[in-house]
C-alpha positions in Angstrom: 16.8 -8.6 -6.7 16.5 -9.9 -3.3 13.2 -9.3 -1.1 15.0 -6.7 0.9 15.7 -4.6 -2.3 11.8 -5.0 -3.1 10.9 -1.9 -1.7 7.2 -2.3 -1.8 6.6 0.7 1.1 8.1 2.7 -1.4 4.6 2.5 -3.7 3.0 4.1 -0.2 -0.2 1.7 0.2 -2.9 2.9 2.5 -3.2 0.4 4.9 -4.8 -0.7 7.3 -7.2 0.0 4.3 -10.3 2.6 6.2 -12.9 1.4 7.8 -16.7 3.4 6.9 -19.8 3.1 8.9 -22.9 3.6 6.4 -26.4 4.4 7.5 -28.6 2.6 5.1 -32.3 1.9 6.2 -32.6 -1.8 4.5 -29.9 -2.7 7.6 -30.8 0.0 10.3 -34.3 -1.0 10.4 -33.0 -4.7 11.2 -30.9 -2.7 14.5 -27.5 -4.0 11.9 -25.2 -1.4 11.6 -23.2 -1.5 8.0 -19.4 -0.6 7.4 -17.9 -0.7 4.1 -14.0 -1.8 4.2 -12.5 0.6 1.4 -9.8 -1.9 0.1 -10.3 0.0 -2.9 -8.2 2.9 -1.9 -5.5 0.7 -1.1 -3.1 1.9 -3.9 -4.2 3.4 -7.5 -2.3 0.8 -9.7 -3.2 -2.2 -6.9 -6.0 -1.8 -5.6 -7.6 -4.0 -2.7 -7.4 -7.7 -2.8 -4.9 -7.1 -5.4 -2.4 -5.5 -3.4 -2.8 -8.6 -0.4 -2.5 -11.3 -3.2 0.1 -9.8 -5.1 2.7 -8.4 -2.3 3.4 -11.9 -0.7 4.7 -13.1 -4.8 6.3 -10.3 -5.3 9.0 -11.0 -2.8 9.1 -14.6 -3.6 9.7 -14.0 -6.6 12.6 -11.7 -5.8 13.3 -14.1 -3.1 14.1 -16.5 -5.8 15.7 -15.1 -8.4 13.2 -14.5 -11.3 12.9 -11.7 -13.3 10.1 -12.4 -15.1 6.2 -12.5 -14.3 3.8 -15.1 -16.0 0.1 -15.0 -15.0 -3.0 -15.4 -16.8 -6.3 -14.0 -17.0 -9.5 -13.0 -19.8 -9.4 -9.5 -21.9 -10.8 -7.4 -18.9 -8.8 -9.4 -16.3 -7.7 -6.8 -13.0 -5.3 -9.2 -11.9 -3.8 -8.9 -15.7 -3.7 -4.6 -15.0 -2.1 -5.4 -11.5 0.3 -7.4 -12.0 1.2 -5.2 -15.7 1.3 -2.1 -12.9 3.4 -4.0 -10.3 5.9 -4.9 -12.8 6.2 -1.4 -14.7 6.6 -0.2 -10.7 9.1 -2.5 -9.7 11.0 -3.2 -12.2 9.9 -7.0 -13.0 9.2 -7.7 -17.0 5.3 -9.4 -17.4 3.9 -11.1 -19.5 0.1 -12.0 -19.7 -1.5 -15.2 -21.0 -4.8 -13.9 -22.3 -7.9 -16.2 -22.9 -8.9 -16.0 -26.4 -6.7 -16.2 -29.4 -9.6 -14.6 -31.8 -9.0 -11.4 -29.7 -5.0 -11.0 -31.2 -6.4 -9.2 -34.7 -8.4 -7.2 -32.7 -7.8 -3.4 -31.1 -7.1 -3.6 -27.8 -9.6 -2.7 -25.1 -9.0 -0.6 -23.0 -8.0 -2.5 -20.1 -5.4 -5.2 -22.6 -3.8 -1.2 -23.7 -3.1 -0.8 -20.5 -1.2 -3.6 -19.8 0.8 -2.7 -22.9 1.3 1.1 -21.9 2.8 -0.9 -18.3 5.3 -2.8 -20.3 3.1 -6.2 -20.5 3.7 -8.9 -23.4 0.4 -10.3 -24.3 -0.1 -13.7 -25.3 -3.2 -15.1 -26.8 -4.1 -18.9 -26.3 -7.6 -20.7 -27.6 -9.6 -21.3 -25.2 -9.1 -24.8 -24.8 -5.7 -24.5 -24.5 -6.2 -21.8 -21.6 -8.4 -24.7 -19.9 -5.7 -26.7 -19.9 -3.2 -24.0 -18.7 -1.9 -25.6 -15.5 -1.1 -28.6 -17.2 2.4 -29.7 -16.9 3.1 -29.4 -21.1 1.1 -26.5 -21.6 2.7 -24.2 -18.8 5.9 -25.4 -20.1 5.4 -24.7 -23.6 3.9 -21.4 -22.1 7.0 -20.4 -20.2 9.4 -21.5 -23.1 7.3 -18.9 -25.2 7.7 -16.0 -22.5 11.7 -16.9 -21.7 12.4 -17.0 -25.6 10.4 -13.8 -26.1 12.4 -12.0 -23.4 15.5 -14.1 -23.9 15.6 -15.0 -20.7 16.1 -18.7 -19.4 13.1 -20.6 -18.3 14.1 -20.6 -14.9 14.0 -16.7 -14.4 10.1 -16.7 -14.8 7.8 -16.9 -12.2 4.1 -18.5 -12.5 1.1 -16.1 -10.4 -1.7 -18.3 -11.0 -4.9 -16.7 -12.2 -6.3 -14.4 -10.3 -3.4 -14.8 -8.1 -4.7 -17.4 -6.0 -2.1 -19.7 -4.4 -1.2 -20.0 -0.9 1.4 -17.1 -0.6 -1.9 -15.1 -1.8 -4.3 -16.1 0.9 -1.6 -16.0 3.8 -1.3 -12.1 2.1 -5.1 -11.9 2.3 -5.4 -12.7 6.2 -3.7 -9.1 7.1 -7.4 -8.3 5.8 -8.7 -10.7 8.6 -6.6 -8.5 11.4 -7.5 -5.4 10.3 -11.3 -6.8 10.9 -10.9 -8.3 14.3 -13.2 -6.7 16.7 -14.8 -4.8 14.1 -17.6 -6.8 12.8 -19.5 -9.8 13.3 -19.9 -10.5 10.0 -17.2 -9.9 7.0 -18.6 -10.2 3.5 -16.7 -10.4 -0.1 -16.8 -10.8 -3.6 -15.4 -14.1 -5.2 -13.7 -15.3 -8.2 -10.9 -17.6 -6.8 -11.3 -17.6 -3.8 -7.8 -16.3 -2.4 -9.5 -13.3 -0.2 -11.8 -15.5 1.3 -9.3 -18.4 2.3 -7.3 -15.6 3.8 -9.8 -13.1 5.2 -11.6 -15.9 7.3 -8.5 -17.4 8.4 -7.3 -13.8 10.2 -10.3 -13.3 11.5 -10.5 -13.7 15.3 -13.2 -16.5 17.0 -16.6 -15.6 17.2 -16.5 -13.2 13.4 -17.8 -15.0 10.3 -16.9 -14.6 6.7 -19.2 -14.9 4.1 -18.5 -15.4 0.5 -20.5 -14.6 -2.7 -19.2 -16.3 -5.7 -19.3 -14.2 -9.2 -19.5 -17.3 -10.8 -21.6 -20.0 -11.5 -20.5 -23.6 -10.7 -20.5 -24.5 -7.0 -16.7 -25.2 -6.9 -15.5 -22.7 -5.1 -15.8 -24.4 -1.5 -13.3 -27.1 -2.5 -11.2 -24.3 -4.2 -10.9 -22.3 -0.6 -10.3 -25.7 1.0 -7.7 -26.4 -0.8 -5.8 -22.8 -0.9 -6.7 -23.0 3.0 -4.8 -26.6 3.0 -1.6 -25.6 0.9 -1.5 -22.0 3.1 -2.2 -22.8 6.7 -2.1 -26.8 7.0 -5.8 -27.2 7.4 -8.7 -25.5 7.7 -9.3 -21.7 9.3 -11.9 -19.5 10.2 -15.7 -19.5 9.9 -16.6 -19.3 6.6 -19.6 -20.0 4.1 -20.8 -19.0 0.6 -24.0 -17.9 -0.5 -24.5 -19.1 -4.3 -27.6 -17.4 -4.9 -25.8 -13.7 -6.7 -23.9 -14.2 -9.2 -26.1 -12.1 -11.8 -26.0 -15.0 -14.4 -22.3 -16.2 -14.0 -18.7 -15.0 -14.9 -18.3 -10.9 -15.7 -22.2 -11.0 -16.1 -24.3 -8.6 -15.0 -28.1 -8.1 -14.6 -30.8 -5.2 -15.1 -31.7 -5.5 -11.7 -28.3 -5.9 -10.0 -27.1 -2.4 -12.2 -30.5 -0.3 -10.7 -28.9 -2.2 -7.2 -25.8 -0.8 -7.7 -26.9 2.8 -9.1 -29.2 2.9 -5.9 -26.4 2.2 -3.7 -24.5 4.6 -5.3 -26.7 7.8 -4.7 -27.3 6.7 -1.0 -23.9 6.4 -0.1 -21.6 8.3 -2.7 -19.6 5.4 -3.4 -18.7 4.5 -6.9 -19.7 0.9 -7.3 -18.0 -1.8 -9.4 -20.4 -4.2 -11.1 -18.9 -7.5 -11.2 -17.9 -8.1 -8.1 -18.7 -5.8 -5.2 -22.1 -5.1 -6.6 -22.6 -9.1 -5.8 -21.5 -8.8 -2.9 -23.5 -5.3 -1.8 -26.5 -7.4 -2.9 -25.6 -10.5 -1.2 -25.2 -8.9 2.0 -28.3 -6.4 1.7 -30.7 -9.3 0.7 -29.2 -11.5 3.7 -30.3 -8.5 5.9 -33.7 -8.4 4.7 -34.1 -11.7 5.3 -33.8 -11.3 9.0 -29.8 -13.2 8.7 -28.3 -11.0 11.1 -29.2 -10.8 14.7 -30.6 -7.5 16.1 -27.2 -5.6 17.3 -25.1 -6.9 14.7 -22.4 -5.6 13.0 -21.8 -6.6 9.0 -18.7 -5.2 6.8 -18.7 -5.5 3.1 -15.5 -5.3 1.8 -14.4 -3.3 -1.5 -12.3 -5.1 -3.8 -12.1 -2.6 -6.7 -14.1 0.5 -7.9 -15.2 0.9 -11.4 -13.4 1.2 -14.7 -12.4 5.2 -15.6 -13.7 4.1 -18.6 -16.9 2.8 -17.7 -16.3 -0.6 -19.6 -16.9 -4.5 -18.7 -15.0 -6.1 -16.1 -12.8 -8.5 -15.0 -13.1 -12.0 -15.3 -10.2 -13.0 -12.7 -10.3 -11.6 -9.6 -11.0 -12.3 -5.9 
């Protein structure tokens, strides 16, 4: 398979992704007028940030040769789904390193059965051991495991990181950046790894900002985006910051208050809400615009990741 064969146009993703203006008093009141960028709608199997992280590996990994996807995530990981979708759509075999061996006696949720119904091979590792996943023995005792299970050699199977964060990602994730320029001053998203940020604020055109609202606790992530921003573009890009302060307890948590949040938005706006991420961020942004943050005349766009499970379950713990 070379990148030319990888027909990705062929899946028909909706991009640029559209662009909503939403009237919502708690930013109208401050003269800030609120757009929501529906990444979302990007494509049913790949939604959003998934779509711009995943595209850029696909064809590097048909670039290359490789036949075979590795990647890694927790038992309601969306980057698992995607990447399970991507391959069942193009023809790659997958195979997903789940965090938590206790979960391998257990029924599958619903979101680890859907990796299966895509054609995924799950493997469950111990938690320490998933810790230690990008080191050097462990990855390769990992990839032995996946080449033997699909008899294929070592070689042919390509490594997406969790979450899909790497530097192919966040040079996918600065289309997201152009699609932006001249429409807002201010560009907020959700963040797990940090990919869409390092991406979104380095396509963004002088004089826009990008602010970031980790779902996690930990105050790592700026060196994270640094880094992706140093392997992907040489340096650094963009004006960027993260606000720490929403992360509803830490990683796939949720709160009380930030559900009645999200529910509120919801009936104001009729837009389904996910709760791990873009909630966060929703809440981020809204609270920033309360606080007077954004001048009088300013323009703020909150980008959607992801919508909610069909199911209504938990969430992802590897995302943006």
């Amino acid at each position: 398979m070379t990148p030319e064969a990888l027909d990705l146009a062929a899946l028909r993703p909706r991009l640029p992704s559209p662009l909503r203006t939403v009237e919502d008093e708690r930013f109208t009141r401050r003269g800030v007028r609120l757009l929501l960028k529906r990444d979302d709608l990007i494509h049913p199997a790949l939604p959003g940030n998934k779509w711009r992280k995943l595209e850029p590996n696909l064809r590097a990994a048909a670039g290359t040769g490789h036949r075979v996807l590795l990647t890694f995530g927790g038992a309601y990981s969306n980057h698992l789904r995607a990447t399970a979708a991507a391959g069942r759509l193009l023809g790659f075999a997958t195979v997903g390193v789940v965090r938590g061996d206790e979960l391998a006696a257990r029924p599958l949720n619903p979101s680890l059965a859907r990796c299966v119904a895509d054609g995924m091979r799950l493997h469950f590792v111990d938690r320490a051991t998933y810790r230690r996943k990008t080191e050097s023995s462990v990855l390769k005792a990992l990839l032995t495991a996946a080449a033997d299970g699909l008899s294929v050699p070592r070689e042919r199977v390509y490594v997406v990181p969790e979450g899909g964060s790497n530097s192919l990602a966040a040079q996918g994730c600065t289309a997201l950046g152009r699609e932006l320029r001249g429409a807002a001053d201010v560009v907020g998203v959700a963040c797990g790894t940090g990919g869409t940020l390092a991406g979104l604020a380095a396509g963004l055109a002088p004089g826009q900002r990008a602010v970031g609202f980790p779902v996690l606790r930990g105050g790592f992530l700026a060196g994270e985006i640094r880094a992706l921003q140093l392997a992907a573009f040489g340096g650094p890009r963009g004006d960027w910051r993260l606000d720490e302060r929403f992360h509803g307890g830490g990683y796939a948590r949720t709160t009380p208050a930030l559900d009645a949040f999200a529910a509120d938005f919801e009936d104001r706006h009729q837009v389904p809400v996910e709760r791990l991420y873009v909630a966060k961020m929703l809440h981020g942004l809204t609270t920033l615009a309360e606080e007077g943050a954004f001048p009088p005349g300013s323009t703020v766009a909150a980008v959607v990741t992801g919508g909610p499970e069909p199911d209504g379950g938990a969430q992802s713990d590897s995302s943006r």
